[in-house]
C-alpha positions in Angstrom: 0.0 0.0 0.0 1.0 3.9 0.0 2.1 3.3 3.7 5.5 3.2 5.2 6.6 -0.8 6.0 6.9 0.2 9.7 3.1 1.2 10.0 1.8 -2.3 9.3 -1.0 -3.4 11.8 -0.3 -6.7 14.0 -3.1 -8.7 11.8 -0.7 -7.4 8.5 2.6 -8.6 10.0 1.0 -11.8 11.1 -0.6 -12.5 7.4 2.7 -11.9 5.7 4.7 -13.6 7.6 2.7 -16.9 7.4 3.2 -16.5 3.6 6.9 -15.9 3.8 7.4 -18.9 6.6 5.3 -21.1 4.3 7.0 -20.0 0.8 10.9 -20.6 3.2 9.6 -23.8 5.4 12.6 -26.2 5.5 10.2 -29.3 4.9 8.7 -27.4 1.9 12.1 -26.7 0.2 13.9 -29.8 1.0 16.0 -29.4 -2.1 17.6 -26.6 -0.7 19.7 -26.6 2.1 19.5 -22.7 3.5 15.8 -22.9 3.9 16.4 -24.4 7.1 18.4 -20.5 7.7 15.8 -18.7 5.9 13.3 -19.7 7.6 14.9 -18.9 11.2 15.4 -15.7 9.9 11.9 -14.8 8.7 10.8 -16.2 12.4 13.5 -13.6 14.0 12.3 -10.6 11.9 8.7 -11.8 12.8 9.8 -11.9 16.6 11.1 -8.7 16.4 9.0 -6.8 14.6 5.8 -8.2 17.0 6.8 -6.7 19.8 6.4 -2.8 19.9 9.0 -1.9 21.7 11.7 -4.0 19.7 10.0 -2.7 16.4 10.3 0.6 17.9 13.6 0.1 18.6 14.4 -1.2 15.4 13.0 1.9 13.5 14.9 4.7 15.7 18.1 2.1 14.3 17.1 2.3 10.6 16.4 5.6 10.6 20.0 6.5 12.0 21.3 4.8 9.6 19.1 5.3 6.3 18.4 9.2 7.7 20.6 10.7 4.8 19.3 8.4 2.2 15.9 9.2 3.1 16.4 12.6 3.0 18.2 12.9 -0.5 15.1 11.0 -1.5 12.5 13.0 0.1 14.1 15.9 -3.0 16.3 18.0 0.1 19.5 18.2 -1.7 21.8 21.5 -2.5 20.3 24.3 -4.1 19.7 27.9 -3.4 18.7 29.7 0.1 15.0 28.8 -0.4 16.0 25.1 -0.9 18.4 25.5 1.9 15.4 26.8 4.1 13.2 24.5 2.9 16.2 21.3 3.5 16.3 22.5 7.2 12.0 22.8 8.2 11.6 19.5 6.4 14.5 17.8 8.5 12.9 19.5 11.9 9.3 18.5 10.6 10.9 14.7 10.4 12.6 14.8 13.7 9.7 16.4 15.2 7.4 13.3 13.8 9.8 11.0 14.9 10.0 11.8 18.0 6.2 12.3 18.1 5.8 9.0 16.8 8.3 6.6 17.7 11.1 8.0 20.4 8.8 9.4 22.4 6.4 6.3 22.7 9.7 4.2 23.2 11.9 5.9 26.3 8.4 6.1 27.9 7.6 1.7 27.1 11.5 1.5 28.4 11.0 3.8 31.7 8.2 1.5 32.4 10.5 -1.7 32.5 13.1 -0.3 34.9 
């Protein structure tokens, strides 16, 4: 859909990854010897991405590390003043959603465990 991967609902996440495990089940690919690794690795992803807090926690990653991508994508690079202007309101509008969204949400899920 026209959403981000990270919004999925729990029903979503659970839907696809039945069809991945079953498309990457070791006794469904017994010809091939890393569905066995495949597999585990779908069930990982899956274990991660069910629990909020670790999905959380796996976004505030990926965005550290795909932040510059993102932003070259979102049309931010170079230019004049005006671009320049526009570059900087469009980063704080993305770090203010963030944290709106997703930090936010998190330190308060991981002030509750201590």
């Amino acid at each position: 859909g026209g959403k981000p991967e990270w919004l999925v609902t729990q029903q979503e996440l659970k839907k696809r990854f039945r069809k991945l495990s079953v498309f990457v089940h070791p006794d469904r690919c017994r010809d091939n010897p890393q569905a066995s690794d495949a597999f585990d690795k779908v069930r990982k992803a899956h274990d991660l991405l069910s629990e909020n807090a670790s999905r959380e926690a796996y976004m505030l990653q990926y965005l550290k590390e795909h932040r510059d991508t993102m932003l070259r994508a979102a049309g931010t690079g170079g230019g004049s003043t005006s671009v320049r202007e526009r570059r900087k309101q469009m980063q704080k509008d993305l770090v203010d959603d963030f944290n709106h969204r997703v930090a936010d949400p998190l330190i308060e899920v991981l002030q509750k465990k201590r």
